[in-house]
N, C-alpha and C positions, 0 to 999 in steps of 0.2 A: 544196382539194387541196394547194396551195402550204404552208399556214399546217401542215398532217400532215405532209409531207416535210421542214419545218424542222423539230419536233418531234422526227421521228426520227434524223433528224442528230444531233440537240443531246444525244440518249439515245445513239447510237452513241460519240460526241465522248466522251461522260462514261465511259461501259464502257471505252473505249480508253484514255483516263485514267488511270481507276483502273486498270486491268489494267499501265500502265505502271510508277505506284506502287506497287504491289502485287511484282512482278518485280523494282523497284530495290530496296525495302525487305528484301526477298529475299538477294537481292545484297550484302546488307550485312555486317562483319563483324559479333560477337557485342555488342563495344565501341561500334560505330558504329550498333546498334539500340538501346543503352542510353542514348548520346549523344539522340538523333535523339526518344525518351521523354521525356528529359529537357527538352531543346527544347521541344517539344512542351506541355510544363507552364507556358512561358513569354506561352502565346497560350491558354492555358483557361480558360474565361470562371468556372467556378468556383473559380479561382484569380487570377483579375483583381483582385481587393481585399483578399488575403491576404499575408503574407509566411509564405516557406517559402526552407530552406536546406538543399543535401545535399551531405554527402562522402564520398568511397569512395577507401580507402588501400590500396594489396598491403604484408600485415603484414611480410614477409622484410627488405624493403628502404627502406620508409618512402614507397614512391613513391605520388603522387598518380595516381590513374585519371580520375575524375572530379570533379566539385563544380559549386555551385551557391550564389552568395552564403555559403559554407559558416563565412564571421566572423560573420553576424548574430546577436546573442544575441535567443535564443528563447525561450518557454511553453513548459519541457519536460514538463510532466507526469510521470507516474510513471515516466519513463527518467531521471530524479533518483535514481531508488533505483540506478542504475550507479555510482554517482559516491560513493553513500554506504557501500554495500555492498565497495565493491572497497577502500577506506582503512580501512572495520572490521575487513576481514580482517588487513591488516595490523597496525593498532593493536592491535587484541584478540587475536589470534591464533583459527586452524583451530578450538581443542579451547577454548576461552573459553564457560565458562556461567555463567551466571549465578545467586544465591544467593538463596533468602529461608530466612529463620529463624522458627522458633516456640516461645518463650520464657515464662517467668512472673517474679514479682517476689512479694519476700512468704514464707512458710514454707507447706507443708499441715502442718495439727495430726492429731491421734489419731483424728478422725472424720471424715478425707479430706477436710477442705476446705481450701480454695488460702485463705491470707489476704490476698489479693494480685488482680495481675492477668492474664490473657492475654495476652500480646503476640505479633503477626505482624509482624513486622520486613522490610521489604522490600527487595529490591535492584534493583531499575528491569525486571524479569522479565516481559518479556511475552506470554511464553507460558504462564504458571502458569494454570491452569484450563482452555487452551484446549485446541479438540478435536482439533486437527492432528495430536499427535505420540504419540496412541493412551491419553492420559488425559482428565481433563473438569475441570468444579467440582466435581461430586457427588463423582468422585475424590479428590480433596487432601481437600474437608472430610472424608471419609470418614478418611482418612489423621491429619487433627488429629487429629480426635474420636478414634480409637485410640491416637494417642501420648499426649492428654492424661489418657485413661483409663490409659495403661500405670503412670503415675505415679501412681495411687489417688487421682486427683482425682474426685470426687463430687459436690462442690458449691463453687461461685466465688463466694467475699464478695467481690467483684470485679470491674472491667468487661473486656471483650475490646476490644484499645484495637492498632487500625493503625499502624503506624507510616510515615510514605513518605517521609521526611525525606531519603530517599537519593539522590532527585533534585531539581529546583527546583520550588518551588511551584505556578509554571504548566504546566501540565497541554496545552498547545496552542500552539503559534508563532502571534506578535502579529498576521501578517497571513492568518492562515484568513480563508476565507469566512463569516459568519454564519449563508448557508443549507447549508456544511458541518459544523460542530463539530456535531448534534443529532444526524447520523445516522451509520451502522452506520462510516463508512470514515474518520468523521470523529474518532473517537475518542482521547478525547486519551492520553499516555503518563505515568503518575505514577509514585511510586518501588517505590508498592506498585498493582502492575495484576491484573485477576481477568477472567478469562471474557472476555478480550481488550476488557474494558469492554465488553461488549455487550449489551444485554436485548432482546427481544422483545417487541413490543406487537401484540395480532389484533386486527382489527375485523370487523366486519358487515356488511353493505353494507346501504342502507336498502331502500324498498320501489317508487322509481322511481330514475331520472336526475335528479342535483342534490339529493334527500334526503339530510339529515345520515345518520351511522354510528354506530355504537355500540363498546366495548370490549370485547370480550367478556372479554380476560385478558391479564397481562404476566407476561414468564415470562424468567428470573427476576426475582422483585419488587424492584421499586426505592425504597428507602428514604426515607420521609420528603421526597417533593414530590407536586407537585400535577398532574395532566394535564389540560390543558386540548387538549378535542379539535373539532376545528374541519372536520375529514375528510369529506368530502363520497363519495354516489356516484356514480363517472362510468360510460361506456360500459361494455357487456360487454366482455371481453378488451383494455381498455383497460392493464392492466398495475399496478407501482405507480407512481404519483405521487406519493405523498407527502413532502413535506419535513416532519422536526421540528426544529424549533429549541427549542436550551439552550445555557445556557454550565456551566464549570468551575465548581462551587461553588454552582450556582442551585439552588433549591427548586422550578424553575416548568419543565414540560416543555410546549411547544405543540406540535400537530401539525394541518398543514395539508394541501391538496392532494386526492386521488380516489383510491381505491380499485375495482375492476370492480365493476360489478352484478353481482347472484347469488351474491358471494361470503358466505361462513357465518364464516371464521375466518380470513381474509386476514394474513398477518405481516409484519411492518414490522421494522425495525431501525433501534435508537438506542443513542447513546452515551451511557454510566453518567457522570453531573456529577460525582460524585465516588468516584472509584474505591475508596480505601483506605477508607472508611467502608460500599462496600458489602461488600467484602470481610469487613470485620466484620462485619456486620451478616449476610451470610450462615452465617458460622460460629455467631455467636450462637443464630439458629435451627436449625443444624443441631445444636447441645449440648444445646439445651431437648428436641430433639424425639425426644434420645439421654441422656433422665431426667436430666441434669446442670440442676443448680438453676444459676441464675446471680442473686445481689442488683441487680447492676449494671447498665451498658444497654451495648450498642454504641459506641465510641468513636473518635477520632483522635487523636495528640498534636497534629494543626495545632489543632483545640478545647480540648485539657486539654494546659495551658501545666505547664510545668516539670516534666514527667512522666520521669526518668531513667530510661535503658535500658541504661545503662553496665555493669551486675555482674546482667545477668538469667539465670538458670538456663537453659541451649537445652536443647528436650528433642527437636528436630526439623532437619533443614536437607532442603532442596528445591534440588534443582538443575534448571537448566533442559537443552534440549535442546543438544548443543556448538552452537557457532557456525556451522560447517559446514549444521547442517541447517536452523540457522534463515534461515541466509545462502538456503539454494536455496528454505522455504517463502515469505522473504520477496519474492524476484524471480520465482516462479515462480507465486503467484499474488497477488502484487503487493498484500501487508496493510501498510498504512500505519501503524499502531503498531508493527510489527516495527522498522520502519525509521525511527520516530523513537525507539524506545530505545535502539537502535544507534546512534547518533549524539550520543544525550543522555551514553550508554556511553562514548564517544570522546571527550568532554570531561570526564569523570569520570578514568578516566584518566592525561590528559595535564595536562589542570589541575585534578584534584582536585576538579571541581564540573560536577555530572550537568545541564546545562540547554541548552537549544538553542543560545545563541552561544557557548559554549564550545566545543560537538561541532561545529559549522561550524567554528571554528580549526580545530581538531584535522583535520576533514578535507580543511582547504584546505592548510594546512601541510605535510600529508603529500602533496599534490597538486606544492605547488612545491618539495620537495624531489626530483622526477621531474621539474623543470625543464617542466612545463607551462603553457602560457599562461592566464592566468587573467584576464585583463584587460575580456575579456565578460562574466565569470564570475559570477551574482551567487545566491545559496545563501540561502533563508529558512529551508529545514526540510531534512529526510531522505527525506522520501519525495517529494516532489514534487505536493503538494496545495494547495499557496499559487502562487497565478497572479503574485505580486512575485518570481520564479523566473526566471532567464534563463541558458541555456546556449547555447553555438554548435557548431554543426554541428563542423566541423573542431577542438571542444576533445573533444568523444565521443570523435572518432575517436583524437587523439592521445592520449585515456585507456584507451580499450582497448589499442590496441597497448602501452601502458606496463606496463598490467597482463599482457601475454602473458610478460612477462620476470620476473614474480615466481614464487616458487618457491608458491606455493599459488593461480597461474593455475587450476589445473581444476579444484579444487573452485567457484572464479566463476563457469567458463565452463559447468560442468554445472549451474548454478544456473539458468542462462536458458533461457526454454523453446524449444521446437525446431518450427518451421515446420511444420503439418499432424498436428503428433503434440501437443504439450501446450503449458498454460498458456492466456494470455492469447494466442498464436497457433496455437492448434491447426485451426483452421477455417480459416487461408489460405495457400494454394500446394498443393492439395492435387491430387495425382496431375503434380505439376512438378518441373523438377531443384532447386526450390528445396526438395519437401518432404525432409525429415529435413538435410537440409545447409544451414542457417540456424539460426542460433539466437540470438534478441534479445529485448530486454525492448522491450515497446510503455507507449505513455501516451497516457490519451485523459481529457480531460476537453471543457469545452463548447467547441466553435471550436478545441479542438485536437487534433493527430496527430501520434504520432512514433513512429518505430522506431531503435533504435540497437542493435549488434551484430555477429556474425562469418557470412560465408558462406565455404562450404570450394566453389571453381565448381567448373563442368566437366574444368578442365585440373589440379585439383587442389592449385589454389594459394589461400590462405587471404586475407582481404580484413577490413575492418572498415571499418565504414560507421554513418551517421545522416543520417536525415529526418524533418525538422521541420517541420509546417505550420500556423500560424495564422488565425484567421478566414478559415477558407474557406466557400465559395458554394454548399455542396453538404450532402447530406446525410451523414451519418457513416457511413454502409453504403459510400456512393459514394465520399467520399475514401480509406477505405479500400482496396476496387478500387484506385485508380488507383495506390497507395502499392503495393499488391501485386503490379503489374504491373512495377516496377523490381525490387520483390525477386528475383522471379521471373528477368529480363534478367541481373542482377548474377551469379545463381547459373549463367547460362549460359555465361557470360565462359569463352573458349581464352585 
């Protein structure tokens, strides 16, 4: 009897407790519940072996609201493409597209043929083929194959020869992952880019769990390498797992990891080794298969040395989409070849030479001429897919606010998707004062989380903010939550 009347005590004690907690937490201002979250993050056990750092600025005045270790440079993941995206606009300008050409070399004689060759001349364009902006590949080659015909070409004693010369040779920043450059996000950026480098490979699934797979088809085909498939079957609705791995330049595409059970025609995505040769090498079959004889074979000038392209006839120019829309497809759903041509663009430029340390000058340059601190600072690529990446909380914040003072601010700011409605954040805050009044770019890769961007709160005053979290203890749903729980606070601020 004794030992139940403690018991119930000890339940009453905790109700009265909590009910106390509950009435002070209450009681709190809007600041002093975001404070109190914040807090709160410093005793979470899935955040006990992580570093994470947050700053929240009121844009009018510069003033600090809140922070959290907010100097640590971080694993920002793709809130890198803030950083990269907000100094293209400036470098390149709003209305900035970009250019490829298509050319021949040679005379056509009396019976329509080219004595000569095809050339695709590139200009670092990474959108050419892609499907985003309401064309394709079948499109453009479609587009050749007509201009080449308009010319009374009929037949090509000749090869169709790429050109990509217009950026640097590497195709990828030195510190990618190995188990990223193979696949769809990993794709590298050349001078000449097609179908945003990307092919399709299906598989099969075998006839148990843990049985090899099969190929069934890759689409579009990829020129001259080898697949070696190594793709196992895993669970039903187990998802994809697969990684492939290839580099820039390789003959050899591996693919590893599980595929579901019961799947027939499962699709994967990888990155094309070498872009400007597939590009060729597509148009090649799309002129065969449009009765144009061709003598020659698919080409690149990086293979056929001293190949001049100086005095070639254009019979074609492609422009890309302005910079404006590429700027809002790139942050809004976060394509990492956008944003390392953008950058590759920004060294091109400023120094005359399209390659990834040039386009980091170019956009730290223009970073400390807005007098920001960069001393955290540390930039391997454009998009934020290289984890040797480090940004700090309080260098976000003071780059957006910088950016609120240029005169082509809102094309940026409508670039980033918006709390519950799109993008990469359209699933959270949703039916909160956060939804539609936040708008950031997020970055998630393995053991990381981060949001960076603008909330308009409650009382109508504008904010900029980043949250940064490294190797946390939780699962990536769950740190999520809990990241979305400040948003949410932030957007309620009187």
């Amino acid at each position: 009897m004794m030992k139940t009347k403690l018991i119930i005590f000890i339940i009453s004690v905790s109700i009265i407790f909590s009910s106390f907690s509950q009435n002070k937490n209450d009681s709190l201002s809007s600041l002093d519940k975001l404070k109190f979250t914040i807090d709160s993050f410093k005793t979470d056990k899935a955040l006990k072996n992580s570093q994470w750092s947050f700053c929240l600025k009121k844009i009018d005045n510069d003033s600090l609201i809140c922070e959290y270790k907010s100097d640590t440079g971080l694993i920002p993941a793709s809130t890198m493409k803030v950083i990269t995206t907000i100094a293209a606009t400036k470098i390149l300008g709003e209305n900035f597209r970009f250019k490829t050409f298509l050319g021949y070399d040679g005379e056509i004689n009396k019976d329509s043929t080219l004595k000569g060759n095809i050339f695709i001349i590139g200009g670092g364009d990474p959108t050419l083929g892609s499907g985003r902006f309401g064309s394709n590949d079948s499109l453009i080659l479609s587009h050749w194959t007509t201009a080449i015909k308009n010319k009374g070409i009929k037949k090509i004693d000749g090869n169709i020869i790429a050109n990509a010369d217009f950026f640097e040779d590497s195709i990828i920043p030195a510190s990618w992952d190995s188990a990223d450059i193979g696949n769809y996000y990993g794709a590298g950026c050349a001078g000449l880019n097609f179908n945003e480098n990307i092919y399709n490979i299906y598989f099969k699934s075998g006839k148990y769990i843990g049985d090899t797979t099969s190929v069934v088809s890759v689409n579009p085909e990829v020129p001259d390498v080898k697949f070696t498939n190594n793709v196992k079957t895993g669970k039903k609705g187990s998802g994809d797992n697969v990684i492939i791995y290839s580099y820039p330049y390789s003959e050899k595409i591996i693919c590893t990891g599980t595929i579901p059970f019961g799947a027939k025609r499962f699709p994967v995505k990888g990155s094309i080794p070498v872009p400007a040769y597939f590009c060729a090498s597509q148009l090649y079959k799309t002129l065969t298969a449009n009765k144009i004889t061709i003598s020659g074979n698919a080409a690149t000038t990086r293979k056929i040395k001293n190949i001049k392209t100086d005095n070639l006839i254009i019979i074609d120019k492609i422009f890309s989409p302005s910079l404006k829309e590429v700027i809002k497809e790139t942050n809004l759903k976060s394509v990492n070849i956008f944003a390392e041509a953008l950058l590759k663009m920004c060294g091109k430029i400023k120094y005359n030479e399209g390659s990834t340390t040039k386009g980091i000058s170019a956009v730290l340059d223009y970073w400390k001429s807005k007098n920001i601190n960069l001393s955290t600072l540390i930039m391997n690529d454009g998009s934020g897919l290289s984890t040797a990446n480090r940004v700090a909380a309080s260098q976000f914040v003071e780059i957006l606010i910088a950016a609120t003072k240029e005169s082509f601010f809102q094309t940026f700011y409508e670039s980033l998707p918006v709390a519950g409605q799109s993008g990469s954040i359209k699933n959270i805050c949703k039916n909160s004062q956060a939804e539609g009044n936040v708008r950031a770019k997020s970055g998630f890769m393995k053991n990381v989380r981060a949001y960076v961007g603008y909330v308009d709160s409650n009382s109508k005053q504008q904010f900029a903010f980043s949250f940064i979290v490294n190797n946390y203890d939780c699962t990536p749903a769950e740190m999520k939550k809990k990241i979305e729980k400040i948003i949410v606070l932030m957007a309620e601020l009187y």
